[in-house]
C-alpha positions as CSV (number, residue, x, y, z in Angstrom):
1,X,-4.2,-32.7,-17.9
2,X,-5.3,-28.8,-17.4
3,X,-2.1,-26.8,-18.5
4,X,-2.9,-23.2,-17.9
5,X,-5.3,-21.5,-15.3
6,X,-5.0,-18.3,-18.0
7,X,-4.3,-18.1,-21.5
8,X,-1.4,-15.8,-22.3
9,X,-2.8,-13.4,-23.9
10,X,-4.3,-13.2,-20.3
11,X,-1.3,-13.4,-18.6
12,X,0.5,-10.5,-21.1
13,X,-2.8,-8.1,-19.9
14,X,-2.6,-9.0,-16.2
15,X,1.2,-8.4,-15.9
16,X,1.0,-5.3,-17.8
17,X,-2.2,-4.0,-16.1
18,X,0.0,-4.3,-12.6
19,X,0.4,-0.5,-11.1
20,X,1.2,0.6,-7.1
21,X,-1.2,1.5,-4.7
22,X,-1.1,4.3,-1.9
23,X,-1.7,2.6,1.9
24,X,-5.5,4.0,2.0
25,X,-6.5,2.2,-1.5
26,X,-5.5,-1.5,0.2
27,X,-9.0,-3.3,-0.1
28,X,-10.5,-1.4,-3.1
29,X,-12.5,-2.2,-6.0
30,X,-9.5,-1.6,-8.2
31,X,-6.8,-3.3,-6.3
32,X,-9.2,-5.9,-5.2
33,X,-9.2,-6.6,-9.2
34,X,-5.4,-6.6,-9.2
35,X,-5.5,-8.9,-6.3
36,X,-7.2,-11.7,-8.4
37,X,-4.9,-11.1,-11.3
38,X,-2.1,-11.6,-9.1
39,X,-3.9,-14.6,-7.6
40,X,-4.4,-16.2,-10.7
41,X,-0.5,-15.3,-12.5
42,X,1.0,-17.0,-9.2
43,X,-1.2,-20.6,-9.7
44,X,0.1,-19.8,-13.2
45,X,3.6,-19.6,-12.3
46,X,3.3,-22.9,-10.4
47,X,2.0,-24.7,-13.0
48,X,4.3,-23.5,-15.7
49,X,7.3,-24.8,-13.4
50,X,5.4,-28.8,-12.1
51,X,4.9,-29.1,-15.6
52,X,8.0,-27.9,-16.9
53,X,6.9,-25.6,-19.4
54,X,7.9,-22.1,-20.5
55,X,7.4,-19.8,-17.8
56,X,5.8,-17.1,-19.5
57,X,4.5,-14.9,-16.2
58,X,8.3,-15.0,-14.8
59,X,9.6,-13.9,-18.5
60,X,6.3,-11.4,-19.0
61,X,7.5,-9.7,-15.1
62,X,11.1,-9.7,-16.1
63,X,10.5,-7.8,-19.7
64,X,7.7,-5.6,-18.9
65,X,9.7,-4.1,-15.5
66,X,6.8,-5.4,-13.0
67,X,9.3,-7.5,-10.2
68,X,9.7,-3.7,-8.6
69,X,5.7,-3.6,-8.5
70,X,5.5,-7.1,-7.0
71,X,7.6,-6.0,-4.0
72,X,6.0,-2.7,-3.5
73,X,3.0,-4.7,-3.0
74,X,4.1,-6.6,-0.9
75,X,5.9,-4.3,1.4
76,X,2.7,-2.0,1.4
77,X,0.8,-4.8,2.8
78,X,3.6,-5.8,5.6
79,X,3.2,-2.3,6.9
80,X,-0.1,-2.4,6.8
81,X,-0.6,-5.4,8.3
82,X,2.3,-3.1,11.4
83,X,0.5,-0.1,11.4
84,X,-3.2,-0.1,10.1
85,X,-4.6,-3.7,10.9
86,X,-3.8,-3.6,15.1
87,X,-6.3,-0.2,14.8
88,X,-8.9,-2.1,13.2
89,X,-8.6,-4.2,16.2
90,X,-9.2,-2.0,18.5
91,X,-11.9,0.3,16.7
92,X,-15.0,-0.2,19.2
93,X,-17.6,0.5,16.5
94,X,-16.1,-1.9,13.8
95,X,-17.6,-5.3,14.6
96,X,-18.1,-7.0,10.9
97,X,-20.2,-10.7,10.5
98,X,-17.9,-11.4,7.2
99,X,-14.1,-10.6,7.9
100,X,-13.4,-12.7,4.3
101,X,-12.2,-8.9,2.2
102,X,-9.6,-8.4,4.9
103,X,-8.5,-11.8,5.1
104,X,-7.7,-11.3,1.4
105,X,-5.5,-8.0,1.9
106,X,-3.6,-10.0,4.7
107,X,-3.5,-13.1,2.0
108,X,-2.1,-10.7,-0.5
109,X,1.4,-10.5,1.1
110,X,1.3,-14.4,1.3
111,X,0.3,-14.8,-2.7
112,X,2.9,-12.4,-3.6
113,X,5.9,-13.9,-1.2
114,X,4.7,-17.4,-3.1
115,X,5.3,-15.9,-6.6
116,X,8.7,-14.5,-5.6
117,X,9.3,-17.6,-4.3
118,X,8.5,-19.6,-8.0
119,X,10.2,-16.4,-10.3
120,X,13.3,-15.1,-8.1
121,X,15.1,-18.5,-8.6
122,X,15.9,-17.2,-11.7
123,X,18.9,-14.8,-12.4
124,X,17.3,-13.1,-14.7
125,X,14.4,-12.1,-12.4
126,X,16.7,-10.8,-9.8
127,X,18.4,-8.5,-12.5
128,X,15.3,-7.0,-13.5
129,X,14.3,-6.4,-9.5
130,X,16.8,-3.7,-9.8
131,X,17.1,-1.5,-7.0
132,X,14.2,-3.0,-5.3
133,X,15.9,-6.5,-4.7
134,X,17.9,-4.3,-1.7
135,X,14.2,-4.1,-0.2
136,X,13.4,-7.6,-0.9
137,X,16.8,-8.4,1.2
138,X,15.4,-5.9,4.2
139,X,12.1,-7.8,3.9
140,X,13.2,-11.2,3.9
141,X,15.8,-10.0,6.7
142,X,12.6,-8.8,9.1
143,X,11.0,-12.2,8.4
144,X,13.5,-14.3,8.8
145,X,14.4,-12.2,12.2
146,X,11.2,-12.7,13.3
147,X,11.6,-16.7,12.8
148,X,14.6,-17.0,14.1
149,X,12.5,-15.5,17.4
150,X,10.3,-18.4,17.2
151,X,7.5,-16.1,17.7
152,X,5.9,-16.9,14.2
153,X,6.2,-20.8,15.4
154,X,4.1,-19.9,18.6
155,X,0.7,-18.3,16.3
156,X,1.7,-21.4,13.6
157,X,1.3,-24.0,16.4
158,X,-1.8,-22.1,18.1
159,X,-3.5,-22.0,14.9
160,X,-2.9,-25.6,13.6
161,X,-3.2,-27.7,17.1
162,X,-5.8,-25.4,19.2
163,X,-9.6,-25.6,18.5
164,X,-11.7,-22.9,17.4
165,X,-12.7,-20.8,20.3
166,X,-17.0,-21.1,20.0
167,X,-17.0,-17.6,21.5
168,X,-14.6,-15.5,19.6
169,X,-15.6,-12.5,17.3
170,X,-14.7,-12.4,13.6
171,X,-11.4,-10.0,14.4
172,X,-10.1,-12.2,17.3
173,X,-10.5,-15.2,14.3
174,X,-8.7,-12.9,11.6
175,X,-6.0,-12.5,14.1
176,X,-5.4,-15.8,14.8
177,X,-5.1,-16.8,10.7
178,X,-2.5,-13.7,10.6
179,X,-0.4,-14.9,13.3
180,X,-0.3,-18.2,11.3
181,X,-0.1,-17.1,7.7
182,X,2.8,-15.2,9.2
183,X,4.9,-18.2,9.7
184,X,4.3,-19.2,6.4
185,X,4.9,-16.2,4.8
186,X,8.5,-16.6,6.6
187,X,8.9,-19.5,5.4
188,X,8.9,-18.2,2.1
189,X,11.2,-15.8,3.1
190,X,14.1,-18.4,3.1
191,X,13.5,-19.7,-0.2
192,X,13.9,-16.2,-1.6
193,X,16.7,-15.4,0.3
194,X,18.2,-18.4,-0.9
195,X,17.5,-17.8,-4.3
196,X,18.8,-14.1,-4.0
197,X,22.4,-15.6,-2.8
198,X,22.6,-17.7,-5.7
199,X,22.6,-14.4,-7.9
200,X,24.5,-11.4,-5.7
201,X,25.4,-9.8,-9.1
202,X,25.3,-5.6,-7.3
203,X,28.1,-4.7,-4.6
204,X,25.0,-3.2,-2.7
205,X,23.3,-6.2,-2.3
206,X,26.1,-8.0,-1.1
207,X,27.1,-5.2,1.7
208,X,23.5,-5.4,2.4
209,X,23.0,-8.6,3.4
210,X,26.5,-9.2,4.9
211,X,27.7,-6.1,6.7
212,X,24.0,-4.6,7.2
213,X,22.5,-7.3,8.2
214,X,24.6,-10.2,9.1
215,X,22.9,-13.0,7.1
216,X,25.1,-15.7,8.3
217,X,24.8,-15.2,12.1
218,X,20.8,-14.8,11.3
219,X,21.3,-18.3,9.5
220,X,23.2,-19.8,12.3
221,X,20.6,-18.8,14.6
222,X,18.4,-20.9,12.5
223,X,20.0,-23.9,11.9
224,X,20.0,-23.5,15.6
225,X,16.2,-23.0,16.6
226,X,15.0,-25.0,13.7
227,X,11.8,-22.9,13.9
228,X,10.0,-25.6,11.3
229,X,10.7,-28.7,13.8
230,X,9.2,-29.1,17.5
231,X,8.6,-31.9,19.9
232,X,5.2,-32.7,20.8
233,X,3.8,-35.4,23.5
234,X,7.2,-37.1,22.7
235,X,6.9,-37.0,18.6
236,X,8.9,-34.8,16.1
237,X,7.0,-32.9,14.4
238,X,8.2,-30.7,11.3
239,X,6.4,-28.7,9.1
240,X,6.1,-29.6,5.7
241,X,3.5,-29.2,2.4
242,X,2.0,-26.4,4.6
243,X,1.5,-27.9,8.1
244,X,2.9,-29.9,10.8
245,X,3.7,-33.3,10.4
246,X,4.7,-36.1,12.8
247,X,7.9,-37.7,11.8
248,X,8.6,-41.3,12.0
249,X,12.0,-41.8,14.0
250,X,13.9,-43.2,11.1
251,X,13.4,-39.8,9.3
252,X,14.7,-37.7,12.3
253,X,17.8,-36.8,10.4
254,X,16.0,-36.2,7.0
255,X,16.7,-32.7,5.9
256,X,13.7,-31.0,4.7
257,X,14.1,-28.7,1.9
258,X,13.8,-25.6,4.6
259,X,17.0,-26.9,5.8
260,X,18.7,-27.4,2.4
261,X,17.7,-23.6,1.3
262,X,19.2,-22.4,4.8
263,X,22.3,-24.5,4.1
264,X,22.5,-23.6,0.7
265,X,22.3,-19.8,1.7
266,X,25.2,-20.1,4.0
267,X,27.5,-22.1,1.8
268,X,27.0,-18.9,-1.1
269,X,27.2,-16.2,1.0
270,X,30.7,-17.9,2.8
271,X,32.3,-19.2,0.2
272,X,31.7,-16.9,-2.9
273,X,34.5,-14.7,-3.4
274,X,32.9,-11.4,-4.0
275,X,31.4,-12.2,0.0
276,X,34.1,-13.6,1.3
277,X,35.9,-10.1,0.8
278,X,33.1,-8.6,2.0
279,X,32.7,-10.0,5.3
280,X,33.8,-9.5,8.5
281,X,35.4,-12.6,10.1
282,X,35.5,-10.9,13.6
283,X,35.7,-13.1,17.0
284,X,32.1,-12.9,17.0
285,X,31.1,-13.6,13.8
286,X,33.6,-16.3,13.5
287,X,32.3,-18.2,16.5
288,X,28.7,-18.4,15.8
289,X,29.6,-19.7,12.6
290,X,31.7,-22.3,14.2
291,X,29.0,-23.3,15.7
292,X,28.1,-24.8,12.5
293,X,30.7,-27.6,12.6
294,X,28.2,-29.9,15.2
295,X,25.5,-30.0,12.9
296,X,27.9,-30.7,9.8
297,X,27.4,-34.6,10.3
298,X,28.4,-37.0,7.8
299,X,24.7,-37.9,7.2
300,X,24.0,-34.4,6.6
301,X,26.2,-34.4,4.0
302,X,25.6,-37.5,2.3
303,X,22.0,-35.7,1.4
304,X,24.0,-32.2,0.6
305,X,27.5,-32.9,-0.6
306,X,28.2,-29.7,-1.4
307,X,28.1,-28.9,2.1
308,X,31.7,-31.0,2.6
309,X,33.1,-28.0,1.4
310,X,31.8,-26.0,4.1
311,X,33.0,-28.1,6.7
312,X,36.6,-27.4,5.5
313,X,36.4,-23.8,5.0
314,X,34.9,-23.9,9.0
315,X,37.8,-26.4,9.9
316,X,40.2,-24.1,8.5
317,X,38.5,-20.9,9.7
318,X,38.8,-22.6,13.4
319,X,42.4,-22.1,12.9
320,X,43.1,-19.2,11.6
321,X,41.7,-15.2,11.6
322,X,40.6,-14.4,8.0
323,X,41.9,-10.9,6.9
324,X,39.5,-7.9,8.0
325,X,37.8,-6.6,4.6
326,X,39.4,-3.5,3.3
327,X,37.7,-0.3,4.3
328,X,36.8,1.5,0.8
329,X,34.8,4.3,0.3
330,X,31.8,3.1,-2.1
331,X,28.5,4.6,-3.2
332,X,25.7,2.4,-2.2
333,X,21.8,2.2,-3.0
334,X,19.9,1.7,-0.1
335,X,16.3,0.7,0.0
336,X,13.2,3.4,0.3
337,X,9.9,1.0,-0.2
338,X,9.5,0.4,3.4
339,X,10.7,4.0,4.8
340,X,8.9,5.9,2.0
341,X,5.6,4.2,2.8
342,X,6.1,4.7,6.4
343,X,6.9,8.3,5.5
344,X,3.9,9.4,3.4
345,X,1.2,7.7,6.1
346,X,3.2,8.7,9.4
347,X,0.5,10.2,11.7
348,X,-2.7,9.1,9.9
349,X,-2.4,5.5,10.4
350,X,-5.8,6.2,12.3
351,X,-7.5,8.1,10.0
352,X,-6.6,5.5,7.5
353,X,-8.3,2.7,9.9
354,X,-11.5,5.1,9.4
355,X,-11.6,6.0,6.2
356,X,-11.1,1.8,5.2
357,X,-13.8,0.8,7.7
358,X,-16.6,3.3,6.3
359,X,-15.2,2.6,2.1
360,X,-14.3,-0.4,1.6
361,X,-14.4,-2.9,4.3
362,X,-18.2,-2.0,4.9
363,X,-19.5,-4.2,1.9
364,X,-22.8,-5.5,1.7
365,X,-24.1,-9.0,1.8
366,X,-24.0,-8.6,-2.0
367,X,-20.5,-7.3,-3.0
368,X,-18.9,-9.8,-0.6
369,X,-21.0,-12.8,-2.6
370,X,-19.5,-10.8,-6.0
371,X,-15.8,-11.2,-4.8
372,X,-16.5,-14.8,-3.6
373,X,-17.6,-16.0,-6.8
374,X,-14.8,-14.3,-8.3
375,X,-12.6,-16.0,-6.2
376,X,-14.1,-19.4,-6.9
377,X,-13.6,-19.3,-10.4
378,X,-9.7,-17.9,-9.9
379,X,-9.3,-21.0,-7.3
380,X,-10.6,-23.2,-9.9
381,X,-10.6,-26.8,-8.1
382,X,-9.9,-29.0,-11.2
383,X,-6.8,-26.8,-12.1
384,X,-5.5,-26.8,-8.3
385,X,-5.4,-30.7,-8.1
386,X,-3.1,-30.6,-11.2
387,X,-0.3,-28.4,-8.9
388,X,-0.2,-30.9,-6.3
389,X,2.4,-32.7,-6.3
390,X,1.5,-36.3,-5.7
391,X,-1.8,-37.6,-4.7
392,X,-4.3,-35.7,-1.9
393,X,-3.5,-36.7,1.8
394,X,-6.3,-37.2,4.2
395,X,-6.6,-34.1,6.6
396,X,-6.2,-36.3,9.9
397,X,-4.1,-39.2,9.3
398,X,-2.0,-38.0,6.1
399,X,-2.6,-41.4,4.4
400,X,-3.6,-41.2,0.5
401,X,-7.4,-39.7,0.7
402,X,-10.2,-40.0,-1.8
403,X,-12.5,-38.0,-0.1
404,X,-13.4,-34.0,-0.3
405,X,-14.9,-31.9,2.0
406,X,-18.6,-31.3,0.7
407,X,-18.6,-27.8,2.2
408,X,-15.3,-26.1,1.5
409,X,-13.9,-28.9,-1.1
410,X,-10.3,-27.8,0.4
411,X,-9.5,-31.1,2.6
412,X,-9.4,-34.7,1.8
413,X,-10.2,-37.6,4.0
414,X,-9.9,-41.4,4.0
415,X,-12.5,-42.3,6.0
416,X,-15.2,-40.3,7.3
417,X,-14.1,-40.8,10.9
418,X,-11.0,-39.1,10.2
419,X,-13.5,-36.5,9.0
420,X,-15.0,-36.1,12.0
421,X,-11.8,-36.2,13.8
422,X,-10.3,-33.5,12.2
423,X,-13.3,-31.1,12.1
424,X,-12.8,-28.9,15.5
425,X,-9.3,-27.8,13.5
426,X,-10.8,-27.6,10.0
427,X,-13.9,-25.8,11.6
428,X,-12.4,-22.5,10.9
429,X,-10.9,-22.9,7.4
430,X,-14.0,-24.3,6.3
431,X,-16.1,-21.6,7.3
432,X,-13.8,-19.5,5.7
């Protein structure tokens, strides 16, 4: 079995070669290069975690100081995807045959939010995050905002159900995979929100997400909405493993492992102490999170029994009126990632459209053939099939598959009439 997708002498130089960009050099040669190594440390991370090994890229982040790098990245690309990407839209004379080097600055955020995902879990990792981890809370706060609105479920459900449009020009494609990497990249959100709860070592962090931003009652909402579960033709459908899967009726009640890491998140941010003092149990707060007690069931907790103890703090909470927090004075660190980036580009968001178009989006049939080779080798296919979890699933039914895709090598199939089934939705990621 394949163990590494880098040696660590490689990982050591990637991790210490990280460094931050400015909004204008998104798409470059140089943080094209950064891209790959970031590609390649997060198949890394994955790896070192199914196989139980030492996870030298978390440890490597952690001592060198790179977690505050990671997010930077990260929140450089949300606001570009905000602020930038709807210009390049609506620019008349930008009309590009090959839209792959932008998919790859929108696929950056998504890499990055996946390594969080595998490293954050760690207290360790959230230490080292330092004053950044207050900008990972606003950023997983905004995602998981944006969930809750079930506006992320909408593109998700578009892009997975709907066929390709024959008509449609590369940008109205690339907008499409956006709107459903988005919901992914929510997704993600959760887990590292849940992992951050796990560790809320800094008083700032803890005011953050509970007086700031109200975590619970943004948790309530989506225990309510279940944004990962819908009803289709009659059929529940949930999405799991990266897309949406019909569930058979005797796994209704299942809890996927989104709803464990929501449920986990609320039982540590209720019933630690350190939040518990924190938070205000007002009439408004308290009865959203009474709302709770209905979806408490006994089968719920036989999967999660720590959540037993959640039902009694609720039970007792439904009787009484906690004690208001005490009002104290207290210096607190608030995040500047996404407000400083903001800052510095206010007002040339169009110029910065321009000057990307004309320098680095423009590539020739050449360069783009350089970065997809480059890409290839980082998305080495014999090292991928060792991170899956259990054996491939065919594409259209979801039955064990022996059978690749000859063009892409991305999807498996069964049968080739489940090939030819699936192909108006795979159309489009095959091309890709």
């Amino acid at each position: 079995m394949t163990t590494s997708v880098i040696e660590p002498f490689e990982v050591k130089g990637f991790v210490q070669s990280l460094e931050t960009f400015s909004l204008k050099e998104l798409g470059s040669a140089r943080w094209f290069k950064q891209h790959e190594h970031i590609e390649k440390l997060n198949m890394q991370a994955i790896l070192n975690v199914s196989a139980m090994h030492d996870e030298l890229v978390k440890e490597l982040l952690v001592s060198l100081g790179k977690i505050p790098i990671l997010i930077h990245e990260l929140i450089l690309v949300e606001v570009w995807k905000q602020k930038v990407f709807p210009i390049f839209c609506q620019l008349q004379d930008f009309n590009p045959k090959d839209t792959f080097h932008l998919y790859m600055v929108i696929h950056h955020e998504a890499t990055i939010i996946n390594l969080l995902e595998t490293i954050m879990f760690h207290k360790d990792s959230c230490e080292a995050a330092d004053d950044s981890l207050l900008d990972l809370v606003d950023y997983c706060h905004r995602k998981l905002t944006l969930l809750a609105s079930e506006a992320t479920r909408e593109g998700s459900l578009t892009h997975d159900q709907s066929n390709v449009l024959v008509h449609s020009t590369p940008i109205e494609d690339l907008q499409r995979q956006s709107a459903a990497l988005e919901f992914e990249i929510s997704l993600k959100a959760v887990s590292v929100l849940c992992s951050i709860t796990y560790n809320p070592e800094s008083i700032s962090v803890v005011s953050r997400m509970l007086c700031t931003h109200n975590m619970p009652c943004v948790l309530v909402q989506l225990i309510d909405s279940c944004p990962w579960s819908c009803s289709k033709q009659g059929q529940v459908q949930k999405y799991i493993n990266g897309k949406w899967q019909t569930i058979p009726a005797e796994d209704h009640s299942k809890m996927t492992k989104l709803d464990g890491q929501v449920w986990i998140s609320l039982h540590n941010l209720l019933l630690k102490e350190d939040c518990q003092k924190k938070y205000d149990f007002n009439s408004f707060n308290k009865n959203q999170l009474l709302k709770l007690r209905s979806f408490l069931t006994d089968v719920l907790i036989d999967q999660l029994p720590n959540l037993a103890e959640l039902r009694r703090f609720l039970a007792h909470l439904a009787i009484t009126d906690p004690t208001p927090p005490k009002k104290e004075l207290i210096l607190e660190q608030i995040p500047e990632m996404w407000s400083n980036i903001v800052k510095e580009n206010s007002g040339k968001w169009k110029a910065i459209a321009k000057y990307q178009v004309k320098e680095i989006f423009s590539l020739s049939e050449s360069d783009l053939r350089q970065h997809a080779q480059r890409l290839a080798q980082t998305y080495n296919l014999d090292v991928m099939e060792n991170l899956l979890p259990d054996k491939p699933k065919c594409g259209s039914c979801g039955k064990e598959a022996s059978k690749r895709c000859s063009r892409c090598q991305g999807e498996w199939y069964c049968h080739r009439e489940c090939q030819v089934k699936d192909w108006p939705k795979h159309k489009e990621a095959c091309q890709l």
